[in-house]
N, C-alpha and C positions, 0 to 999 in steps of 0.2 A: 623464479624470483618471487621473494614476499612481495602483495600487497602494499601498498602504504596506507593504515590503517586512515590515515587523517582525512583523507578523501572517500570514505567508502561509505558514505550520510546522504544521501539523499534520495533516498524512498524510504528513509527512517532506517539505515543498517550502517551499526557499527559494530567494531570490532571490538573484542572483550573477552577476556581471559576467561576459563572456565576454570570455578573452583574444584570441577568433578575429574573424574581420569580422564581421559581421552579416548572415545571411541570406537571402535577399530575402521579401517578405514578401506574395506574389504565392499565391493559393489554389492549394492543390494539383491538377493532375490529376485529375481524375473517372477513377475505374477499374471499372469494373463489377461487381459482387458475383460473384465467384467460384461452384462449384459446392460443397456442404456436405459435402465432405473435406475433407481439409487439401493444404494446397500444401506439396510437401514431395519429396521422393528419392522418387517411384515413389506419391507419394499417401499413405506411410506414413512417422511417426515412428520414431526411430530407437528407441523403446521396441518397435516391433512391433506399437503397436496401434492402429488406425485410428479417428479421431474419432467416425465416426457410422455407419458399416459393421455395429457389436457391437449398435446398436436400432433405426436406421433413422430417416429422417427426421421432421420432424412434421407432413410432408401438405403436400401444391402449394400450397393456401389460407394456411394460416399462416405457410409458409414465403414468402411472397410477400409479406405484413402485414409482415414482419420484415425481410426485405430492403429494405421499402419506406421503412419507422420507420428504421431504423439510417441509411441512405440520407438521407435527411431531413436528420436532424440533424447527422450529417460533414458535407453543404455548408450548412447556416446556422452550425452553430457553429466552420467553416474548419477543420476537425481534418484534420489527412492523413490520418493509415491508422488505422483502428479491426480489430481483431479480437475476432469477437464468440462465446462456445462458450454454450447452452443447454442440458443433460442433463434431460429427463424421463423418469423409469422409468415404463413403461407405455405413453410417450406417445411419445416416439423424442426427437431429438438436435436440433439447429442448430449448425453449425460454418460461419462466414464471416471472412475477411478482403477489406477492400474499404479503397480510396484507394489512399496510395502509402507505401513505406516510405523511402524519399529523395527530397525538394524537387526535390533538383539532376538526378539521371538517371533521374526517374519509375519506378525500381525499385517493383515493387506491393509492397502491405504482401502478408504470407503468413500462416499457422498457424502456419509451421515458425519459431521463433526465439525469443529471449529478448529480457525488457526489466527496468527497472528496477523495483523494486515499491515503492520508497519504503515507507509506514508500514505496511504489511502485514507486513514484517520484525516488528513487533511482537507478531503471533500467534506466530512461533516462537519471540523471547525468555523471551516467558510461557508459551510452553509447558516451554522447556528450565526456567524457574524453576520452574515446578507437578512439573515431574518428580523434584526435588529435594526441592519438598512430601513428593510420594509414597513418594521414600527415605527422610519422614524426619530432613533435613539442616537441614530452615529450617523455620518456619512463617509463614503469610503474618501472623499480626497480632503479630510479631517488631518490632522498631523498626528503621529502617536503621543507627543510631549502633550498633547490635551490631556491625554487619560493617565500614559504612564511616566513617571518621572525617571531623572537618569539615562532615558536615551541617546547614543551619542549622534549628532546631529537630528536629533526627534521632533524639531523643530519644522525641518525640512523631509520629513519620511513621512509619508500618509498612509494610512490603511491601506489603500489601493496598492503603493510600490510594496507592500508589505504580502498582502496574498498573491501578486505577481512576481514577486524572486527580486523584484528590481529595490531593495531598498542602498543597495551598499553595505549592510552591516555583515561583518566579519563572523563566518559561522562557529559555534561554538564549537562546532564536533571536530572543527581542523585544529585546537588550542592542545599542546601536547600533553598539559597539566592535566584537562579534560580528562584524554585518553589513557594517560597514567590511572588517574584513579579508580577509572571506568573499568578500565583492566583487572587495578587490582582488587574490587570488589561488586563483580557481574551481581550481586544480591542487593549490591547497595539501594537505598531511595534517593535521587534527587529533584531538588522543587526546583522550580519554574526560575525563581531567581539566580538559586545556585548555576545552573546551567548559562543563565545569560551572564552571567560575570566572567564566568569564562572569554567568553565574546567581547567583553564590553573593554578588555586587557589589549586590546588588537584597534589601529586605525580601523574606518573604514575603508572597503576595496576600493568605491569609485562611488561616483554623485550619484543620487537618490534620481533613479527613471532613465536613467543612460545604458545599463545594458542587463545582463540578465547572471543570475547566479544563486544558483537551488541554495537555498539555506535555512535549516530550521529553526535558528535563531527568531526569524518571521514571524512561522506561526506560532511560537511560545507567546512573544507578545501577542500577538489577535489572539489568545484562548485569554491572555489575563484581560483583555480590552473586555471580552465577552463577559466575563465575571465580577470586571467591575463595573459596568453598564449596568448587567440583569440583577447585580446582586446576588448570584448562584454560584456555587460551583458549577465547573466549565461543562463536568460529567454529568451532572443533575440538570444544567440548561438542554444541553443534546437529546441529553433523556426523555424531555420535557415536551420542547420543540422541532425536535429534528426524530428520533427514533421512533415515537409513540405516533406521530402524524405518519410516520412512511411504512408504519406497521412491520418495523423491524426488531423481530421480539429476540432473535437469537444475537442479537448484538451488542455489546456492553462496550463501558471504557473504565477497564480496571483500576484499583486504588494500587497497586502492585503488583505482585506477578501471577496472584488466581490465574487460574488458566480453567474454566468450567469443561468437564467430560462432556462424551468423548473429544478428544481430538489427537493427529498424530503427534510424534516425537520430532522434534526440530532438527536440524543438524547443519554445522556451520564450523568454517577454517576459520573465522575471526579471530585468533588466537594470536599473541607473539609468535608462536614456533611455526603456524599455520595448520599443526595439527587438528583433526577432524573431530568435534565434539559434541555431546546433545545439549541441545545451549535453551528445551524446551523452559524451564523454569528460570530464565535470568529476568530481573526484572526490567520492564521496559520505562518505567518512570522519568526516565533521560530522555525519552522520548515525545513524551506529555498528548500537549496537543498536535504535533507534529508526526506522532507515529506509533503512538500505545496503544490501539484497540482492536479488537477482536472480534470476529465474525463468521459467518457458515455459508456456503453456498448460495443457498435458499435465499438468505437476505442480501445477499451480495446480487445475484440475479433481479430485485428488484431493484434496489439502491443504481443500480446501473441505469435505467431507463430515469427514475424520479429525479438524480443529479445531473444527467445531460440535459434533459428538455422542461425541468426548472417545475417539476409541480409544485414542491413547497413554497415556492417564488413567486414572487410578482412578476409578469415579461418584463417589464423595464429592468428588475433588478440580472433576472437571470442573461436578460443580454448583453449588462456591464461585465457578465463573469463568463460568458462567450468572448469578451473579444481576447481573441489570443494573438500574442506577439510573435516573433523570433526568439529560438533558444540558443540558436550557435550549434545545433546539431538537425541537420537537414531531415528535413520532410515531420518537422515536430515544432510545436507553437504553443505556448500555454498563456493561459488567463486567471485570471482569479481562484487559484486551488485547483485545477483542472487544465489537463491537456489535450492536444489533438495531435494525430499521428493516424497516414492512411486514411483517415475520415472516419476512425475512430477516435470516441471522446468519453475521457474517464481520468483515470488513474492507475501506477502499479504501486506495489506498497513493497518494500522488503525489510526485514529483521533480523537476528544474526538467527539463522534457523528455518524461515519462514520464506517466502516470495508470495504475491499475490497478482493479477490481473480485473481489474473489472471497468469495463467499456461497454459502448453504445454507436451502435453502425447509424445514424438519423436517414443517410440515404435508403437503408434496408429493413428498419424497426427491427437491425438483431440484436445481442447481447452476446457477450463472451466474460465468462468469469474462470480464469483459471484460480489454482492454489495446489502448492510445490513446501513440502516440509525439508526445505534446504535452500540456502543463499547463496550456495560455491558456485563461482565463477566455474564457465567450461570457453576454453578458446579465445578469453578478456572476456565474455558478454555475459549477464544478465541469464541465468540458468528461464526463468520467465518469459524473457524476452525472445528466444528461441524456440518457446513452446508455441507464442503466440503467431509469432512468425509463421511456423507450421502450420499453424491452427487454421488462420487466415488465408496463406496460402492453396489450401483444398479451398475451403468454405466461399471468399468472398476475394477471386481473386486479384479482383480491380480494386481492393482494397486490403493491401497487406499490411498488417501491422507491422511497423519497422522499430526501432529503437527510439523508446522518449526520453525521458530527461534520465540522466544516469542519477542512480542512487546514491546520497551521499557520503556512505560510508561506504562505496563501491566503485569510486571512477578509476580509483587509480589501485590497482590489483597487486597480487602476486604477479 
């Protein structure tokens, strides 16, 4: 059975027509697990710093469990190229990329490159908002009708229910108009308003702080709050305050669908027919602040650590954005742009093409950052979410990542 496009939004992935042919739809190339550097100019990122060189690896045995899990799951669940990073302090590294990063000329996937992160972009809207907290500029149980006009019930919606899921407002990516046009023009640009008007066509779901409901409708408004506060654009404040302080150089947030080399080819069923497509060049501007930017390993691996235990932050601010609720989906709790699952705390990001993971173990100082150049569902779940499941299960096993918030252009599947 199709999908229903309308719910497949919430790690930032929706469904959208490709203007291009349609891919073939033939399993990738088996490419054999690489060795646990990165594949790159000489073995080294262009930051200078080699993946697993600085602790060492985590031993023939479990490096082998991990090869073998990861392995596993890319051919049952057809994913081309997974790139997988592990950091344990004390215990040493795991750095793999294995599959392929292009269908068409069996190019392997690598370390070295970037990909889309879809809703992960969400930790650094909310952070550039909490850093605004910390000036002083806003407070989070502020209403949005202070800053933006037009909200339905904005009166009674505060910043806070707003990077919590809890506002009520009707997402825009479930509005069928939305997805029509979305559909019929994956190249298109849309701004920030276009998008919430879609939304804004729809009651709300339910009273603002009463239950929980991933919607990126949210963070569109917090990216416009941020830029009419600081006076910036939203890309230019992160730039500013959030990317340059966390020394994250390979990360940007596109004006459209740039995509800076290298990185792999995408590939995604978001289609009407369900057909499998390279969706690397659609633009994500429908996405905004809620799920447009782009990143690499490297910076993903630190971004992991600085967004759970709140360096850019104040403690006070960073522990209003710890406290995590109930989702409605057991053993996962989110707070202000961030969730927890297992005692893992991060985010995952997905895009029609892309999937991402990046997390923070606190009981263990580890890190886990995958990235999957593909969205398809394998078995209803989250092609990501099986990786990490894997992942965890060798590595840290009193602490398996399980399923977080489903994505919202993914709950409800073929």
């Amino acid at each position: 059975m199709r999908r229903t496009p309308a719910r497949r939004l919430f790690a930032a992935a929706l469904l959208v027509a490709s203007v291009l042919a349609p891919m073939a739809t033939a399993p990738a190339t088996a490419v054999p697990a690489g060795p646990a550097v990165p594949v790159g100019p000489a073995g080294v990122h262009p930051h200078g710093t080699e993946d697993c060189r600085d602790s060492g690896s985590l031993g023939p045995e479990l490096t082998a469990r991990l090869d073998k899990a990861i392995e596993d799951v890319r051919e049952q669940a057809g994913i081309p190229g997974i790139v997988a990073g592990v950091w344990m302090p004390g215990k040493g590294c795991y750095v793999r990329a294995t599959g392929v990063a292009d269908k068409v000329t069996g190019r392997p996937m690598s370390t070295y490159g970037s990909v889309r992160i879809g809703s992960e972009t969400k930790t650094f809207t909310v952070t550039a908002l909490l850093k605004l907290v910390d000036a002083g500029r806003i407070g989070l149980d502020d209403p949005i009708s202070r800053y933006i006009d037009g909200v339905p019930n904005g009166d009674n919606i505060t910043l806070r229910h707003l990077a919590e899921m809890r506002s009520g407002l009707f997402p825009y990516t479930s509005d069928p108009d939305f997805i029509q046009d979305l559909e019929s023009h994956p190249a298109r640009s849309f701004t920030p308003d276009e998008v919430l008007a879609y939304g804004y066509r729809h009651d709300n779901t339910f009273a603002p702080g009463t239950q929980f409901e991933y919607c990126n409708s949210n963070l569109i408004l917090l990216g416009l709050v941020v830029e009419k506060v600081s006076g910036r654009r939203l890309a230019d404040f992160i730039d500013r305050q959030v990317l340059r302080p966390a020394g994250l150089r390979e990360t940007l947030f596109p004006r459209g669908a740039e995509f800076p080399e290298p990185h792999p080819r995408g590939y995604t069923d978001q289609t009407p027919s369900g057909a499998v497509v390279d969706s690397t060049d659609w633009n994500p501007s429908w996405a905004w602040a809620a799920g447009a930017m782009i990143s690499d390993l490297h910076d993903l691996r630190r971004w992991a650590k600085i967004v759970a235990t709140g360096e850019l932050l104040s403690p006070e601010t960073q522990a209003e954005r710890l406290k995590t609720l109930p989702t409605g989906f057991p053993g996962t709790s989110y707070g202000l742009g961030i969730f927890e699952t297992g005692g893992w705390i991060g985010h995952n990001g997905s895009i029609p093409g892309y999937e991402t993971v990046t997390v923070y173990l606190p009981s263990q100082k580890a890190t886990m950052v995958l990235m999957l150049n593909t969205d398809i569902s394998a078995g209803g779940q989250e092609p990501s979410t099986l990786v990490a499941r894997a992942v965890t299960q060798v590595v840290t096993p009193d602490n398996v990542f399980d399923r977080p918030v489903p994505p919202p252009l993914s709950e409800t599947r073929r």
